[in-house]
C-alpha positions in Angstrom: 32.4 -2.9 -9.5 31.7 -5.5 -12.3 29.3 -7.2 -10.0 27.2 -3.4 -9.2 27.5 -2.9 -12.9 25.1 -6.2 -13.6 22.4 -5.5 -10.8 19.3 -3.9 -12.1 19.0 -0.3 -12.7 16.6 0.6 -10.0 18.7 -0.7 -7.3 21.5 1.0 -8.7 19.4 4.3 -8.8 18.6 3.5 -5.0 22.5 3.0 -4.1 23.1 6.4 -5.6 20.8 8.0 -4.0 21.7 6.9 -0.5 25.0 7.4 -1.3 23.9 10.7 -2.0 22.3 11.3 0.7 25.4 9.7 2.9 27.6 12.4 1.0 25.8 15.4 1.6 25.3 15.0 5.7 29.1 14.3 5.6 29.9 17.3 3.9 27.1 19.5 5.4 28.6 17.9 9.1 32.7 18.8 8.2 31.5 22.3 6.6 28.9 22.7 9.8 32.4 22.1 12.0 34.5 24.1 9.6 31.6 27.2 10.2 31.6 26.2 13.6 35.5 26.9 13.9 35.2 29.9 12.2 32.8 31.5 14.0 34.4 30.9 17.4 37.7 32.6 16.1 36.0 35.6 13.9 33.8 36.3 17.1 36.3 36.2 19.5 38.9 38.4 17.4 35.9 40.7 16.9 35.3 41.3 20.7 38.9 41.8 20.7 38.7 44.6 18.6 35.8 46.0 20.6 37.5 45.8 24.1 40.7 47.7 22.2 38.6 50.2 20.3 36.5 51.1 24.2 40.1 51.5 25.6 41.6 53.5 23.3 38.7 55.6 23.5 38.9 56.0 27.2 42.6 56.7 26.3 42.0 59.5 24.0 39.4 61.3 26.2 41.6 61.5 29.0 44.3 62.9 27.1 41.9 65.8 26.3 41.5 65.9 29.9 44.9 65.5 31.0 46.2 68.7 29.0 43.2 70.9 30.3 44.0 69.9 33.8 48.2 69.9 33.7 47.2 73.7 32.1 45.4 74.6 35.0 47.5 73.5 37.8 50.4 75.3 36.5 48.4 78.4 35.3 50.7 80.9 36.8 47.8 83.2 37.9 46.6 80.6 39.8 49.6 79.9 41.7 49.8 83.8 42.2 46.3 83.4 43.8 46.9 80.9 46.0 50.2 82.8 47.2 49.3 86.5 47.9 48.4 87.9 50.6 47.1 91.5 49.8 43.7 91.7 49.4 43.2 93.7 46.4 45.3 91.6 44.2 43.4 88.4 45.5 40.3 89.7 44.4 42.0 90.5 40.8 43.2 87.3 40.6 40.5 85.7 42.1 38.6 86.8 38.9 41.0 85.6 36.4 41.0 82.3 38.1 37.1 82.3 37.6 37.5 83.5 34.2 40.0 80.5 33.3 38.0 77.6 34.7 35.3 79.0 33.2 36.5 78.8 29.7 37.8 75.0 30.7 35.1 73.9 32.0 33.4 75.5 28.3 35.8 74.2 26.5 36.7 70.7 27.4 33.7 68.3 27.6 34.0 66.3 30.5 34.5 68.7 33.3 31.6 68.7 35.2 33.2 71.8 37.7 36.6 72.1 39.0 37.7 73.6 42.6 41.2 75.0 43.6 42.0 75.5 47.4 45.6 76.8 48.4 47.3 76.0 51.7 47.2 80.1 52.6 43.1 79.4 53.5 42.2 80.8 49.2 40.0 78.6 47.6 37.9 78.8 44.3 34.1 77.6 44.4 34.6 75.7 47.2 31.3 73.8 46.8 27.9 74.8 48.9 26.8 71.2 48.7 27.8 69.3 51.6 28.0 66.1 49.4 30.0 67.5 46.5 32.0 68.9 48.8 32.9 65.8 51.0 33.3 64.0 47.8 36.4 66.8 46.9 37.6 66.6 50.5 37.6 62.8 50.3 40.0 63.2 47.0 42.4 65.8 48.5 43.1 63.1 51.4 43.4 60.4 49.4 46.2 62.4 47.4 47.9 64.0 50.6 48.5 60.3 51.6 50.5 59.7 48.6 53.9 60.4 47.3 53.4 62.2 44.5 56.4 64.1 44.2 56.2 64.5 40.2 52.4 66.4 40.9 50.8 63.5 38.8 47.1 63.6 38.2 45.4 61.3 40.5 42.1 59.5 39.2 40.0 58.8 42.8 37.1 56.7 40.5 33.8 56.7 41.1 32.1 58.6 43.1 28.1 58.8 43.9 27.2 62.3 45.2 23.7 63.7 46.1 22.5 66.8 43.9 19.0 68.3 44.0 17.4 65.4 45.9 18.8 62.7 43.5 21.9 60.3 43.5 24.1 61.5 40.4 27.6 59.4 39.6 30.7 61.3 38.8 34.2 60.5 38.4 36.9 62.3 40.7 40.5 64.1 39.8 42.4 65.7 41.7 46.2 66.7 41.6 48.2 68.4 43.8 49.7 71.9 42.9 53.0 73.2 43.2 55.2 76.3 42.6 58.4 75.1 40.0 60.9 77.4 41.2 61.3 77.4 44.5 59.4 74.1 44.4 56.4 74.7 47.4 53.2 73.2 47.9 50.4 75.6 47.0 47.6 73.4 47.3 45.3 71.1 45.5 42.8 70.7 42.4 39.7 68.3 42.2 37.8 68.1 39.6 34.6 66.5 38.9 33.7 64.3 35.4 31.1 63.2 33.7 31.3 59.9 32.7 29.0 60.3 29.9 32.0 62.4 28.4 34.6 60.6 29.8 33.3 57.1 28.7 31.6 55.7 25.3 28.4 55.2 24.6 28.2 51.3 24.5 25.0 50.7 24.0 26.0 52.1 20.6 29.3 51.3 20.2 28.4 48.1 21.1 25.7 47.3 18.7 26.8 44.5 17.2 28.9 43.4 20.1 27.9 40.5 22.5 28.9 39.9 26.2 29.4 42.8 29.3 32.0 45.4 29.2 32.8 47.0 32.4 35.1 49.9 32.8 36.8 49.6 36.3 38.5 52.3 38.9 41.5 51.8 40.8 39.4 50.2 43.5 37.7 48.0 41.0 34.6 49.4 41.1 32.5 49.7 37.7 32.2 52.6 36.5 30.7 52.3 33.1 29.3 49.7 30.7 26.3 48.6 29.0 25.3 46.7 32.7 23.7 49.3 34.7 22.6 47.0 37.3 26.2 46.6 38.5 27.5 50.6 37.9 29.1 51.8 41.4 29.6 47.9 42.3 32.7 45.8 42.7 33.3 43.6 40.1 35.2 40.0 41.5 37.0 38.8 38.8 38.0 35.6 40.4 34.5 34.7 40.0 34.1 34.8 36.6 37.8 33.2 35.8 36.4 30.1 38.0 33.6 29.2 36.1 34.8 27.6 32.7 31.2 29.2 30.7 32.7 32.2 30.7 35.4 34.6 29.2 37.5 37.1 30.4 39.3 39.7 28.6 41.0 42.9 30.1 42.5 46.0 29.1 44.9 47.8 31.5 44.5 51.9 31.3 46.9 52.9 33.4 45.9 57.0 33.2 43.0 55.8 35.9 45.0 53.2 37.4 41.9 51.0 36.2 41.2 48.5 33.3 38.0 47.7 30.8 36.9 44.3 31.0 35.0 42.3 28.6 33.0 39.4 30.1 30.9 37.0 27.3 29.8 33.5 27.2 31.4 30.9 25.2 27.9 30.2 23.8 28.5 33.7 22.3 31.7 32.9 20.3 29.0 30.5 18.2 27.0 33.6 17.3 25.5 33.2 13.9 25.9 29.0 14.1 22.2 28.9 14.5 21.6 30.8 11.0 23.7 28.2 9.2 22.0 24.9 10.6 18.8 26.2 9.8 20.4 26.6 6.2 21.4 23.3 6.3 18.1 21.7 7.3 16.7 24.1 4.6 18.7 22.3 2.0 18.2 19.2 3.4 14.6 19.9 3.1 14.6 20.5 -0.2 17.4 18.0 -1.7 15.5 14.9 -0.1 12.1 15.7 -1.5 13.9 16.5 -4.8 16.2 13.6 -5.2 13.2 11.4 -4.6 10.9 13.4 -7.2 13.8 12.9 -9.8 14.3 8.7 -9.4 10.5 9.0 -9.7 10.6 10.7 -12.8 13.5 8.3 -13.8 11.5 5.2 -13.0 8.8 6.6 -14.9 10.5 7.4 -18.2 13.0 5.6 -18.5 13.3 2.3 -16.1 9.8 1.2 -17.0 9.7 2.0 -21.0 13.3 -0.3 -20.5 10.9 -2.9 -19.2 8.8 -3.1 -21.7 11.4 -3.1 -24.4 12.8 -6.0 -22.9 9.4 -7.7 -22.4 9.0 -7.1 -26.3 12.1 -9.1 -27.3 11.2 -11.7 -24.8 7.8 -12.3 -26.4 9.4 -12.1 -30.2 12.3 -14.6 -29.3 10.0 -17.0 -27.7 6.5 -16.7 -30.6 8.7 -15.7 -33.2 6.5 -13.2 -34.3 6.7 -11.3 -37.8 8.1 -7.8 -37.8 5.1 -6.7 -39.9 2.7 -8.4 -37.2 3.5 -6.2 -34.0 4.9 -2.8 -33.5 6.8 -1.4 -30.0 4.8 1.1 -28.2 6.7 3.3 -25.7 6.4 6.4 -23.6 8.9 8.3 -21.4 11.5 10.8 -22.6 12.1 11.5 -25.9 14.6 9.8 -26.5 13.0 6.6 -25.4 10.3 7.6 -28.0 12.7 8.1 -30.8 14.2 4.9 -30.1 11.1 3.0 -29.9 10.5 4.8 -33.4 13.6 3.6 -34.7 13.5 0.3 -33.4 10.6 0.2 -35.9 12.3 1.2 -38.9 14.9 -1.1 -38.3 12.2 -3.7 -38.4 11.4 -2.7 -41.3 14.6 -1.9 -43.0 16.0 -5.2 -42.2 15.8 -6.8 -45.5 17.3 -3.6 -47.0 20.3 -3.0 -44.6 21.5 -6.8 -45.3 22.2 -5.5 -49.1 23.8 -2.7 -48.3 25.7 -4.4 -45.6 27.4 -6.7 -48.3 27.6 -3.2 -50.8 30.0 -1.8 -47.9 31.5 -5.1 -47.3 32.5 -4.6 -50.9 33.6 -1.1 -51.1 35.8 -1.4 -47.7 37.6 -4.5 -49.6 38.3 -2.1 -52.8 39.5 0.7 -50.8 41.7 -1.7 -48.9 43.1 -2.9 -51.8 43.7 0.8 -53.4 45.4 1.4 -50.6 47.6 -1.3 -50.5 48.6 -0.7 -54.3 49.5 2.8 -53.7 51.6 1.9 -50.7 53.5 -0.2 -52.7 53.8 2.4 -55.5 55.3 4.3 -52.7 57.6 2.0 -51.6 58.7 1.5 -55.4 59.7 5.2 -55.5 61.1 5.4 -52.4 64.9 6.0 -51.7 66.4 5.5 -48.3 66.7 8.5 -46.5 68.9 7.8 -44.4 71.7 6.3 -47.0 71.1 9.3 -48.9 71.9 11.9 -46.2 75.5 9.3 -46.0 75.9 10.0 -49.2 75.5 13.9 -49.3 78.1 13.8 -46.1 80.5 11.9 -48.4 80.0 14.7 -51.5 80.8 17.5 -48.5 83.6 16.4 -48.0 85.2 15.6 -51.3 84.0 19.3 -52.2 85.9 20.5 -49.1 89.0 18.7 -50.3 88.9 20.3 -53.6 87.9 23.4 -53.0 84.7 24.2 -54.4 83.1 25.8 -52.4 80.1 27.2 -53.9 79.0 23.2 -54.4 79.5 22.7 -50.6 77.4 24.9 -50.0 74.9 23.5 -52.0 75.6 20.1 -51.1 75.5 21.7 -46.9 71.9 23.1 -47.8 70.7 20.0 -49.3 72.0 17.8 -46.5 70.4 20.2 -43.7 67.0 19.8 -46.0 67.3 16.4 -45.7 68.2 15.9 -42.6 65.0 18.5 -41.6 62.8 16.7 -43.4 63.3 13.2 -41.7 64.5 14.3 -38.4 63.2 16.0 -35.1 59.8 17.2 -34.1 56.8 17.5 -36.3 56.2 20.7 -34.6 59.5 23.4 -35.0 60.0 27.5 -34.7 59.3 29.4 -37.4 62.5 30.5 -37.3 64.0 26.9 -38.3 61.2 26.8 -40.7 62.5 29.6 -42.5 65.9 28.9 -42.3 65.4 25.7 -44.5 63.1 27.6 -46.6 66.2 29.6 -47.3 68.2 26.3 -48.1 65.6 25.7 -50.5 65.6 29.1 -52.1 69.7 28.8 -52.4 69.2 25.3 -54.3 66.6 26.8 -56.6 68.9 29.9 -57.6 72.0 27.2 -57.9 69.7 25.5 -60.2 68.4 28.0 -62.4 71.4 29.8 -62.4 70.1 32.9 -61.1 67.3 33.3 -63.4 65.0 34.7 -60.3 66.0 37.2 -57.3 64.3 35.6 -54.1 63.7 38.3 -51.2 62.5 37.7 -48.3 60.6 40.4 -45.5 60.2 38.6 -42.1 58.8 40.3 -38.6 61.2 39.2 -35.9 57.9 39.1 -33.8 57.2 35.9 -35.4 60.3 33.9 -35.7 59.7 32.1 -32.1 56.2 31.2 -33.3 55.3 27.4 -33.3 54.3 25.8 -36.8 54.3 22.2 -37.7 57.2 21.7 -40.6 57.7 21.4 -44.3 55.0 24.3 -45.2 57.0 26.6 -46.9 58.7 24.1 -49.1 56.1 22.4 -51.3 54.5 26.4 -51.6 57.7 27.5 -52.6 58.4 24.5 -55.4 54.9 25.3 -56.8 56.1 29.3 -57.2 59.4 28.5 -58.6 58.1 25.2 -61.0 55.2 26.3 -62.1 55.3 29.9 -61.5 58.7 31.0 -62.7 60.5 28.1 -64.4 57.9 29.0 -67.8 58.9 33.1 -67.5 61.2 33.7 -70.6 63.0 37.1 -68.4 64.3 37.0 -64.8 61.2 36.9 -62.2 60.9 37.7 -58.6 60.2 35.7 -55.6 59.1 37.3 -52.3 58.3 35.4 -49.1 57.1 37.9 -46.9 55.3 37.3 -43.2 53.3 39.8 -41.2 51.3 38.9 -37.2 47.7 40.4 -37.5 46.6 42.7 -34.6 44.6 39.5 -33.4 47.6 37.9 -33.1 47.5 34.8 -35.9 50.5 35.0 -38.7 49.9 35.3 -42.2 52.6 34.3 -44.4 52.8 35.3 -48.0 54.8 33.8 -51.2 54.2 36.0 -54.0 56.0 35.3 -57.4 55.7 37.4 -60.7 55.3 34.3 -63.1 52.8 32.8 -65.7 50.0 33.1 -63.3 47.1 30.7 -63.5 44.0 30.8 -65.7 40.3 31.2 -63.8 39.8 27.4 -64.5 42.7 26.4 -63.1 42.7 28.3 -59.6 39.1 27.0 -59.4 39.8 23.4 -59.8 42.8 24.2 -57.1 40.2 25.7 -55.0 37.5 23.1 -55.0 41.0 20.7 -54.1 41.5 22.4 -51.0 37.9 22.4 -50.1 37.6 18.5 -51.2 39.6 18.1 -47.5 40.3 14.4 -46.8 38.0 13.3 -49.7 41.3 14.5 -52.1 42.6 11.3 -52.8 39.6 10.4 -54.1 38.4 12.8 -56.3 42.1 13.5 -58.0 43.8 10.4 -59.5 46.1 12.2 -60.7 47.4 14.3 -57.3 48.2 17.1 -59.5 47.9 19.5 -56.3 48.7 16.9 -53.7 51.7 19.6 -52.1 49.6 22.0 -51.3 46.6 20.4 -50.6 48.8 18.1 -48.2 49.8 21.0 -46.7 46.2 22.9 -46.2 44.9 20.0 -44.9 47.7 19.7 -42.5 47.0 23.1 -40.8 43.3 22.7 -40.7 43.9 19.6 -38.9 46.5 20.5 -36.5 44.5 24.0 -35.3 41.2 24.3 -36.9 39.0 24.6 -40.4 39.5 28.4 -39.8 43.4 28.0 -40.9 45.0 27.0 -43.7 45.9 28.1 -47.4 44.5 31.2 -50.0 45.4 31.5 -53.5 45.1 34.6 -55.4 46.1 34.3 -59.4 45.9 36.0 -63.0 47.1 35.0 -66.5 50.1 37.4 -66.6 50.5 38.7 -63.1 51.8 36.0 -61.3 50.1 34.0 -58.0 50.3 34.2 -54.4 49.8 31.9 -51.7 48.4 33.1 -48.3 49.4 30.6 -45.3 47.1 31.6 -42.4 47.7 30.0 -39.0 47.5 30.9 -34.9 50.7 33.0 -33.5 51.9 29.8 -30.9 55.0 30.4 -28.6 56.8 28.4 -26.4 58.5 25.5 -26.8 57.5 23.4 -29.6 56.1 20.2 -28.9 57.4 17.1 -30.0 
């Protein structure tokens, strides 16, 4: 990598961009496979769906036609036709049997014409043409030669018959009919079907669809599909499953004894593959031609100006030439410009930046040694910790000995203020927040022997809230020192915190004490707004609590957080803490 890093920046340009270009044909060949994949299964679920969609519609059409026909055969004036004898009632019944098949053949689409003929030599429109006529012949036979002792309907298939001079195709029914009690052969039904009615429409069903469907009879002849040339022919099967180009899916419907076959390429299953490789060559097209316009551009504005930067320092190292004497000239981006410009003015400026090199030189050494004297100012004033919290143990429990209990509890709430303070995570709940806050509040009271009432008005919303610690504390000191210490009667303290309907927190200390002239709020003010440069502008860190703990929040989630102060000579202050509403666990 260290060794790329060193090689010019043209060659590296060039890397990239066959890499590029090595990148892209990879992914546009897995994602042209991935399509590929994809396409193959969507197509084939989606012809499918087809072939299932064509059978149950087959399905529901001869339901229709099943409970037209099942009506008729059992029709009970028909059965009375094809038993009397008597002439007159024949003829009466021979009329409602014309009436009936009239309104079926009305009713239900489908039924091309229907014909009864009964055993005792009655028959109803016993077809004139010799070809229909052989064609219902043909169908009694065929179910005379069966045993169909439950009188089920009985598909024949297709059937080409002669009408008017031209060849018209047909599908045949027949079933036999039969008297229920006493069980006795009466005769037969045929009927004649459409198969416009009786099967879809593929060429419009099928608009979208790819391949041949066939719907076969029970001698596996097609009859109907969106092949013409090979309607009233037998369809082999075998010859189709043999040749590994093709596929063959089937549907049984058992109604016609029959099934619907769907026959398609495999080259069909990649439907639509051809759309997405001529996307691909688009965007390779395009991203080539691009690519090479953009390290041309890059060569041009930026790689050559580099050139002739470098060429500059070259000549100045070797003829030591005079600042004053020769100026850099550069075009290219902008900011090759600006830095040709500023190359310049450093030129230029270069007797002027050695002085104030040495003035910061200077300044960094005094603030250095500032710092160090107030760390050791620090460390003068600073007490162990650690020995004082074994110290406070060792008061708790000589107070528990003796008894007095209201200076163990004192001494508990100092120790658990201590122990806060230089303990655990910088970030805590706001619940643990208060709770020392409280601690605080009963060491103030203890102190001033009750010369304040403190109260406290606290959402329970807020209490698992995140803060960082130590920000009530040093707000609370300032209330109760210089707030309330100087009031000559007893004052009030409230604490008080409220979530906004944006969800952030504002919390609230409010005290009714001396209150703070105009000046003085301003210079407090102008201390908050001083930010880090505090410590500078106040020798004296006469705010340095709350400031510390303003800058603390605007540091930790934003300039839009932090501290307010509202005061009067008379009235008392308050101090506004305004900061995000965080849950969850704090973090550490």
């Amino acid at each position: 990598m260290n060794l790329f890093e060193k090689r010019p920046i043209k060659l590296q340009l060039l890397v990239v961009f066959v890499m590029f270009l090595l990148v892209t044909v990879l992914v546009m060949a897995l994602t042209f496979n991935q399509s590929k994949k994809m396409l193959y299964e969507k197509n084939r679920e989606y012809s499918a769906e087809l072939l299932d969609k064509v059978t149950q519609y087959i399905q529901s059409q001869l339901d229709n036609i099943d409970s037209v026909v099942k009506n008729t055969i059992y029709n009970p004036e028909i059965h009375l036709y094809l038993q009397t004898e008597d002439v007159l009632e024949k003829m009466d019944f021979f009329r409602k049997v014309d009436s009936h098949v009239a309104l079926v053949t009305q009713v239900q689409n489908g039924i091309n014409s229907m014909t009864v003929i009964g055993d005792n030599g009655s028959n109803f429109n016993y077809m004139s043409d010799p070809y229909k006529r052989q064609a219902v012949m043909k169908t009694i036979d065929e179910i005379s030669q069966m045993n169909n002792s439950q009188s089920k309907l009985y598909y024949a298939g297709f059937r080409t018959i002669v009408a008017n001079g031209s060849e018209q195709n047909f599908f045949m029914l027949g079933a036999e009919i039969r008297n229920v009690v006493p069980v006795k052969h009466l005769g037969y039904m045929v009927a004649i079907l459409d198969l416009d009615a009786l099967f879809p429409q593929f060429d419009t069903m099928l608009e979208n669809g790819f391949g041949n469907f066939y719907v076969l009879d029970r001698n596996g002849i097609v009859s109907a599909g969106n092949d013409s040339a090979m309607l009233g022919k037998r369809l082999d099967l075998t010859e189709w499953n043999s040749d590994g180009r093709y596929v063959v899916q089937s549907a049984d419907v058992p109604e016609i004894q029959g099934k619907v076959v769907n026959i398609y390429s495999k080259y069909d299953l990649q439907r639509g593959l051809e759309k997405v490789w001529k996307t691909y060559l688009w965007i390779f097209a395009l991203v080539v031609p691009f690519m090479l316009f953009v390290l041309w551009v890059i060569n041009r504005n930026l790689i050559d100006p580099i050139r002739t930067f470098m060429r500059f320092i070259q000549i100045r190292q070797v003829k030591n030439i005079y600042y004053h004497q020769m100026r850099l000239q550069m075009t290219g981006y902008y900011e090759i410009t600006v830095m040709a410009d500023k190359f310049n003015e450093m030129l230029d400026e270069i007797g002027n930046l050695t002085n104030e090199v040495v003035a910061s030189k200077t300044r960094i050494m005094s603030l250095g040694l500032m710092k160090k004297q107030a760390e050791l100012a620090y460390l003068k004033q600073q007490v162990n910790p650690h020995f004082l919290y074994n110290m406070l143990e060792s008061f708790k429990g000589m107070a528990s000995e003796t008894g007095a209990t209201d200076l163990l509890d004192h001494i508990t709430a100092l120790g658990r203020m201590l122990r806060y303070s230089i303990k655990g995570h910088e970030e805590v709940t706001f619940e643990q927040e208060l709770d020392i806050a409280k601690s605080y509040i009963q060491l103030q009271l203890f102190r001033f022997d009750d010369r304040f009432e403190a109260r406290i008005d606290v959402e329970e919303s807020i209490l698992s809230c995140r803060v960082i610690k130590m920000i009530l504390q040093p707000i609370l000191e300032n209330a109760i020192t210089h707030g309330l210490e100087n009031r000559i009667d007893k004052g009030h303290l409230h604490l008080e915190g409220r979530m906004k309907p944006d969800g952030d927190i504002v919390i609230r200390v409010r005290d009714d004490g001396v209150g703070m002239s105009e000046e003085k709020l301003a210079s407090i003010r102008m201390d908050l707004a001083a930010g880090d440069e505090f410590l500078e502008r106040d020798r004296n860190k006469e705010h340095l609590g709350i400031v510390n703990v303003h800058n603390r929040l605007r540091t930790m989630y934003g300039d839009e957080y932090g501290l307010g102060i509202k005061s009067a000579p008379g009235l008392g202050t308050e101090v506004s803490i305004h900061i995000p509403g965080q849950r969850g666990v704090p973090h550490v």
